[in-house]
C-alpha positions in Angstrom: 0.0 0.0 0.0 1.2 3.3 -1.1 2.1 5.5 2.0 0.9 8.8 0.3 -2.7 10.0 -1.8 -1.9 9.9 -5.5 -2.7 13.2 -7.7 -5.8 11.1 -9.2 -7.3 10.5 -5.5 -7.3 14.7 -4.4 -10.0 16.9 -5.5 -8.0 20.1 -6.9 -10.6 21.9 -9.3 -13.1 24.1 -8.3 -15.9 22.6 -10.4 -15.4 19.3 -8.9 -15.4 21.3 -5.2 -18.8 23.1 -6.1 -20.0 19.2 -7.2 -19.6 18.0 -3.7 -21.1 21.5 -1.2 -23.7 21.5 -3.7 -25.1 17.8 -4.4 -23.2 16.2 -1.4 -24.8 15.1 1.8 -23.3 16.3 4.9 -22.8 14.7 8.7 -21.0 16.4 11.2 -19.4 15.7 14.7 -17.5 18.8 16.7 -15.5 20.5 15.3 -15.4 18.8 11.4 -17.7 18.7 9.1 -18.1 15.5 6.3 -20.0 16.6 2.5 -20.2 12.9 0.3 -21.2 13.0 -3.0 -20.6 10.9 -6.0 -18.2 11.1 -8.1 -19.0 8.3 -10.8 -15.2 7.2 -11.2 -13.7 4.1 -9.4 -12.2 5.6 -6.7 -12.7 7.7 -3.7 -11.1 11.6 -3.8 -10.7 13.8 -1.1 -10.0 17.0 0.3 -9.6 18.7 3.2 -10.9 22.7 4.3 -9.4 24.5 7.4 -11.8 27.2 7.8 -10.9 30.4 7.1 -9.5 31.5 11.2 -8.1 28.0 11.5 -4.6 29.0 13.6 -1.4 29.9 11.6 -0.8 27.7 8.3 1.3 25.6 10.7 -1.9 24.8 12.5 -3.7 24.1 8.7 -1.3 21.6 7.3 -1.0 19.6 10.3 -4.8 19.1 10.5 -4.8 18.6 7.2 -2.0 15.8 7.2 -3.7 13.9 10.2 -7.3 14.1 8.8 -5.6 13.0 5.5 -3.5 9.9 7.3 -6.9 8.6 8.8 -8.7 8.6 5.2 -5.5 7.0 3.6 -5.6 4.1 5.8 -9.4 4.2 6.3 -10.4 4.0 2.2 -10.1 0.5 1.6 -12.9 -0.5 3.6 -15.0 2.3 1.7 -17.6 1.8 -1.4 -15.8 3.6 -3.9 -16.9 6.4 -5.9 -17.4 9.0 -3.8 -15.6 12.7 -2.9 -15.0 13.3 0.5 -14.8 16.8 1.8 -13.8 17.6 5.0 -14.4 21.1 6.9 -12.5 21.3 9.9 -13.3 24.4 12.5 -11.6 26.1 15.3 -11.9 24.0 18.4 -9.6 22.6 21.0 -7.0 20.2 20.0 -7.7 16.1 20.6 -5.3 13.5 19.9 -4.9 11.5 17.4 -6.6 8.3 18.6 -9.8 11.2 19.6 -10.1 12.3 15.7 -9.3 8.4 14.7 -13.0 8.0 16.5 -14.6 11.2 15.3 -13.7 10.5 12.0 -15.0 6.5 12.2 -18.1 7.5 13.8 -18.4 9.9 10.6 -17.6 7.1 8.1 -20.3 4.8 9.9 -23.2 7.5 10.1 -22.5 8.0 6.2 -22.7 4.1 5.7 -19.9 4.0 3.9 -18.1 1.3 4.7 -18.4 -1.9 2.3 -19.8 -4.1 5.3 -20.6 -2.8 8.9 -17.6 -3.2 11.2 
């Protein structure tokens, strides 16, 4: 298994951004927020959205490599051909093993996982 995201599974054009805030469903938990929508290729693309006041860019990359690390070893046990975009918000920081959860209990709300765990 590849220990980065390839080019083909990051959502980069605005179009394709637009596609998923405004066909996608959306489930939340504090402090992130999950749009799905389809995507009608074979694979599952994501992306991830500090809001705007989210800390220094620091702050903005690291979320963005954690919540990036839990999809990358999460996505196999998906149904592929969906986007996934993540909103994070200003909150207080959680470990890693705290956003692991968050992030499942997301994945399990949105039924997206090929057979429930």
């Amino acid at each position: 298994m590849r220990k980065n995201l390839t080019k083909r599974e990051i959502v980069k054009k605005k179009p394709e951004i637009d596609n998923i805030f405004g066909s996608g469903t959306s489930f939340s938990c504090p402090g992130i927020k999950l749009r799905i929508a389809k995507n009608n290729l074979d694979l599952n693309r994501v992306i991830v959205i500090p809001v705007k006041h989210y800390g220094n860019a620091v702050q903005r990359n690291k979320i963005r490599r954690q919540i990036k690390e839990i999809w990358r070893l999460e996505k196999n046990n998906f149904i592929s051909g969906f986007d996934f975009a993540f909103v994070v918000y200003n909150r207080k920081a959680v470990s890693h093993e705290q956003q692991k959860e968050q992030l499942t209990r997301l994945f399990k709300q949105a039924h997206l996982y090929q057979q429930d765990r």
